[in-house]
Each structure stands twice: as structure tokens, then as C-alpha cells.
C-alpha positions as CSV (number, residue, x, y, z in Angstrom):
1,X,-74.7,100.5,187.4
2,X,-71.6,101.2,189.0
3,X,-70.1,103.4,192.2
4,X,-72.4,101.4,194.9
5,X,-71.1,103.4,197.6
6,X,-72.5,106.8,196.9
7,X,-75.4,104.6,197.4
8,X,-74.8,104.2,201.4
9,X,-73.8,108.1,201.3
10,X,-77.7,109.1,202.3
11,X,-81.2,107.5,202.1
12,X,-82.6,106.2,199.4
13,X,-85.7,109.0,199.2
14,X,-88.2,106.7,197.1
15,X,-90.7,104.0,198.8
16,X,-90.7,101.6,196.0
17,X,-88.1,101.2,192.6
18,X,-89.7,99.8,189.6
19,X,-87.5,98.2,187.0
20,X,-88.0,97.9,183.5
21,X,-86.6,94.0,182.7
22,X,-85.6,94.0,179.0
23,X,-82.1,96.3,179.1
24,X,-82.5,97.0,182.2
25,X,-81.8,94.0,184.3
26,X,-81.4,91.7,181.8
27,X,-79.6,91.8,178.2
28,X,-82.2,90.0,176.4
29,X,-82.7,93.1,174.0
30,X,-79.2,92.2,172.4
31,X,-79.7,88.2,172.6
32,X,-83.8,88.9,171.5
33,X,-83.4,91.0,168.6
34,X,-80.5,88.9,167.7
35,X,-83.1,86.2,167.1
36,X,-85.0,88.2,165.1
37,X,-82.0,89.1,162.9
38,X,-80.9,85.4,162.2
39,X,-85.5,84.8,161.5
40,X,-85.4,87.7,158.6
41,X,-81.6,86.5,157.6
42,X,-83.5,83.2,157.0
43,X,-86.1,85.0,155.1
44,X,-84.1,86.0,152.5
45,X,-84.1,90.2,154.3
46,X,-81.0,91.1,155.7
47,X,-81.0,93.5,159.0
48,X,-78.0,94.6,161.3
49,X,-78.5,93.7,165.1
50,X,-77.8,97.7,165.5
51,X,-81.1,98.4,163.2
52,X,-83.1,95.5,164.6
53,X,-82.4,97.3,168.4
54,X,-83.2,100.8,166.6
55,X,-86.3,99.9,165.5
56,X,-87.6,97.2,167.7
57,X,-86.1,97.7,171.5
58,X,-88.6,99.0,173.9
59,X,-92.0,98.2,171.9
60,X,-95.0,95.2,172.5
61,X,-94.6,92.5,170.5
62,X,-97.1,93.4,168.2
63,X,-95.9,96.3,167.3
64,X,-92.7,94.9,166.2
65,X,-94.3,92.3,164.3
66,X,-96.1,95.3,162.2
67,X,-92.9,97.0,162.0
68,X,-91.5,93.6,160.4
69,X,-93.9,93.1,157.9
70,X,-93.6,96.5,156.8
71,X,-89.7,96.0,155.9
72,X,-90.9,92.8,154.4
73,X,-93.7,94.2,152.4
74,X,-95.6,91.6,152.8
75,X,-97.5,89.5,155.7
76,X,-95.8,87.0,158.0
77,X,-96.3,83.4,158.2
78,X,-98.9,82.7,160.8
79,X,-96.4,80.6,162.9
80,X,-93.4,83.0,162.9
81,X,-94.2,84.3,165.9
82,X,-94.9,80.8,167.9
83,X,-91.6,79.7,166.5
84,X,-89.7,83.4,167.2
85,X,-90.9,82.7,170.7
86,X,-89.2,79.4,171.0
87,X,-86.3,80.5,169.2
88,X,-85.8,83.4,172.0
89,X,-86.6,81.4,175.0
90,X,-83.4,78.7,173.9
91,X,-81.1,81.4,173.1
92,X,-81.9,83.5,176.5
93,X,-81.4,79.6,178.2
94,X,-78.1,80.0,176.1
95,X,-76.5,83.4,176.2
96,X,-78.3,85.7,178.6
97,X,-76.6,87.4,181.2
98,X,-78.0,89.9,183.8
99,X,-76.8,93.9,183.1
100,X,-73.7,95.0,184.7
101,X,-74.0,96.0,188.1
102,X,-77.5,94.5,188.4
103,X,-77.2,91.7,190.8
104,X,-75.2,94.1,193.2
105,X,-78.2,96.8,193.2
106,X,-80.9,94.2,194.1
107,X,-78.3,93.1,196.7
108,X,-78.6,96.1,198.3
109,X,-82.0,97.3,197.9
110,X,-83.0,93.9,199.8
111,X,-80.3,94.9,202.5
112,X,-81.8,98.0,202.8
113,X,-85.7,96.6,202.8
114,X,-86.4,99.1,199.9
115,X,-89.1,97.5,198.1
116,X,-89.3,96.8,194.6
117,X,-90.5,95.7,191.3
118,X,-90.2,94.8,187.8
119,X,-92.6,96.5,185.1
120,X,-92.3,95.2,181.7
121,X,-94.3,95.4,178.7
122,X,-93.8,91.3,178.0
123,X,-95.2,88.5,178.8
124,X,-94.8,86.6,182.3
125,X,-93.4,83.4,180.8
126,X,-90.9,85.6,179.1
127,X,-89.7,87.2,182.5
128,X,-89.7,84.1,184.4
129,X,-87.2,82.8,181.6
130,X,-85.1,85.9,182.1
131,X,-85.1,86.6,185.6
132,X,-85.0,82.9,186.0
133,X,-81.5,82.0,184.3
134,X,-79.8,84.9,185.7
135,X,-81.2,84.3,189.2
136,X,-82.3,87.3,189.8
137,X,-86.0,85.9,190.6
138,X,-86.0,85.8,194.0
139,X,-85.3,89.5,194.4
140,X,-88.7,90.1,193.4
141,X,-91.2,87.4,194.0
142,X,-94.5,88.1,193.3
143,X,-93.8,91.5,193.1
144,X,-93.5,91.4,188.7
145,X,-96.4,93.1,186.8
146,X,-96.3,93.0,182.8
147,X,-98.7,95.0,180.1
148,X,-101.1,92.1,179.5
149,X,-101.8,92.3,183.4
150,X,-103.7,95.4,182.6
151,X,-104.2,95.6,178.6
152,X,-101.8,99.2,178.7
153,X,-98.6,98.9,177.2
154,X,-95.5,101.3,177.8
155,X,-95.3,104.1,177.1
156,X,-98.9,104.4,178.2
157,X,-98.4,104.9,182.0
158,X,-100.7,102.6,183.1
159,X,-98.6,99.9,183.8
160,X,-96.6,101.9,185.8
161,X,-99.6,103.1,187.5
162,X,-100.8,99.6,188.1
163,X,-97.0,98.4,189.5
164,X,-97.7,101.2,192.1
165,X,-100.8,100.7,193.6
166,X,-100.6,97.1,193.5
167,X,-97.4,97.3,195.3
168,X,-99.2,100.0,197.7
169,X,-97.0,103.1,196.8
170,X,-98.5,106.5,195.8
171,X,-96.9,107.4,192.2
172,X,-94.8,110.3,193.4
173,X,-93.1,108.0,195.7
174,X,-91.7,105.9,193.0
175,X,-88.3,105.8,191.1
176,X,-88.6,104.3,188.2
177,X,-85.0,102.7,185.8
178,X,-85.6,102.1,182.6
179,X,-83.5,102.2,179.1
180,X,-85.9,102.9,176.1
181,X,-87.7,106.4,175.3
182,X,-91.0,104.2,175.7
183,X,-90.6,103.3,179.3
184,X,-89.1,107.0,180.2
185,X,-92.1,108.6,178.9
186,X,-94.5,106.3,180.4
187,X,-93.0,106.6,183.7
188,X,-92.9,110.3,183.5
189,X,-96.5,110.3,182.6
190,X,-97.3,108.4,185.9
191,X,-95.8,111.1,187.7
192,X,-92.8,109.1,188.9
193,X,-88.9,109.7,189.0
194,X,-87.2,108.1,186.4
195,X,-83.6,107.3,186.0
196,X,-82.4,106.1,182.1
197,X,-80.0,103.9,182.0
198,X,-78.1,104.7,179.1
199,X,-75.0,101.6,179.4
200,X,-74.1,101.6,175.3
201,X,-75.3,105.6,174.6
202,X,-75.0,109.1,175.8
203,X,-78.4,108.6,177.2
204,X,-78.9,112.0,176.0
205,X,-82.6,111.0,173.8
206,X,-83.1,109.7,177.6
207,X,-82.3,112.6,179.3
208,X,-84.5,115.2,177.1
209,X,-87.8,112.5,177.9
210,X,-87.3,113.8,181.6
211,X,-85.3,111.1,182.5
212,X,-82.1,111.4,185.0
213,X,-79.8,109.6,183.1
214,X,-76.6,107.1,184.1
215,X,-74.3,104.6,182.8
């Protein structure tokens, strides 16, 4: 998220930016799926961090959780995901950082009274970790809606849809950033502008979704 400037070269024409949090704001889709690399190393399966983001970035929980115990062939323990939980929330406590360019954008979004939001398909508690270390909590307040909110998970556009009118926005009135096909679609589905962020990719898988892609 670079080149502020052009930012201050005309008005912003949206009423209310929704941001996606994993990837987006914060890095926790490297540090997370790093955790789940190191879980399955101590299974006895060995993964790449680049395949564990390929196949895992962007979706619910439960859905990589099926994705996992299809590569295992087998089901997982019943506490693996209670312990992959704790296992995340000390490593993002550890190593997670806020995206490039981040803290500067919500800098000037609140100088410029352009509300916002973030839209994520996790849990609160994970979000308050997130946004919480790299202090960019107090750029959005209340104003942070996840899936389990209202049971429709990305890229389904209801949460999108829900972030709007609980924020008081009409749908066409809202940008929306996100980095995974999933949230691209379901923002486009809502009827919303939506900008991919693309910071490790040609964004192009971004850009054919509908997406306005940048780096």
C-alpha cells in the first residue's frame, strides 16, 4: 500500500472501506499457516508454507480443517484444533506485524473522517489478537464484523452485506480490499468495489474475479 499522495490528489468517492484482516491488514496468513506447517511437520506429514497458503489462505476454519484431513487420510485428533488455536494466538503475540503500508492508510482515512471496517471470516477473539498487537485496534472500534456474526462465510456475500448495513452504507457505496479469490468474489457479489491487494503476486487471479488490483 504505497504512493499515499495520489491519495490527496481527489476525493475518496466511497462512503465506507471494508477491510478484509487476514493479508490484508495483518500478516497472520504467513505466521498462521506457518503454525499449521510446524502441527502436520509434528504429525509425521510434511507441507511447504507456500502449499499450506495455496490451499488454506482465505477459507473458514472448518474448511481447512477438512482440507487437512483429506491430505492426512485420516481424521484429526479431537483437540488439534483447541491446541492449533493456542499455538496461533502465541506466535501472532510473537511475530505478527501489520502489512506494509497499513498503518499509514488507516492514518489517513481517520484524517479524512472516511469511515471504515474490517470484515473477516474469523473469529472475534482472533481479530482482537491481531489488530490488538499491531495497534491497529483503535482505527476501528466497534466497527469489526466476522462470519459467525451472521452464520455466512466469505465468499458468500453476506458478510459483506451485513458490514454495510450495520455500518449504515448502501452496498454500492462501499470499496471493499481484500487479498484472496474468496473475499473478491464475495465482495463482488454484494455489489461493491473491490480492490485486491496482490503484495507477493501479479494479482492477476485477483484481477479476472472483478477485482481492481494493487501492490
Amino acid at each position: 500500500m504505497q504512493h499515499l499522495p495520489r491519495l490527496n490528489a481527489r476525493p475518496i468517492p466511497f462512503e465506507l472501506v471494508i477491510f478484509d484482516c487476514d493479508g490484508t491488514l495483518v500478516d497472520t496468513e504467513r505466521v498462521g499457516n506457518q503454525v499449521i506447517v510446524e502441527s502436520l511437520e509434528a504429525m509425521g506429514h510434511a507441507i511447504t508454507l507456500d502449499e499450506a497458503l495455496a490451499a488454506f489462505a482465505g477459507r473458514k476454519m472448518a474448511d481447512t480443517l477438512g482440507l487437512i484431513e483429506e491430505r492426512l487420510g485420516f481424521p484429526l485428533p479431537q483437540a488439534f484444533l483447541e491446541q492449533l488455536r493456542e499455538d496461533m494466538a502465541i506466535a501472532f503475540q510473537a511475530r505478527l506485524e501489520a502489512m506494509p503500508g497499513v498503518p499509514e492508510v488507516l492514518r489517513f482515512l481517520k484524517a479524512a473522517k472516511i469511515p471504515r471496517c474490517v470484515a473477516s471470516n474469523g473469529p472475534h477473539e482472533k481479530m482482537e489478537v491481531s489488530l490488538g498487537v499491531t495497534g491497529l485496534l483503535p482505527y476501528f472500534g466497534d466497527a469489526i464484523f466476522s462470519a459467525y456474526d451472521c452464520k455466512s462465510w466469505k465468499p458468500d456475500p453476506g458478510l459483506f452485506l451485513f458490514a454495510a448495513e450495520k455500518s449504515g452504507h448502501p452496498p454500492s457505496s462501499c470499496a471493499v480490499v481484500e487479498d484472496s479469490a474468496f473475499g473478491v468474489q464475495g465482495g463482488i457479489a454484494a455489489g461493491m468495489t473491490v480492490f485486491g491487494y496482490a503484495p507477493r503476486h501479479d494479482g492477476h487471479d485477483l484481477e479476472r474475479l472483478g477485482a481492481r488490483v494493487f501492490h
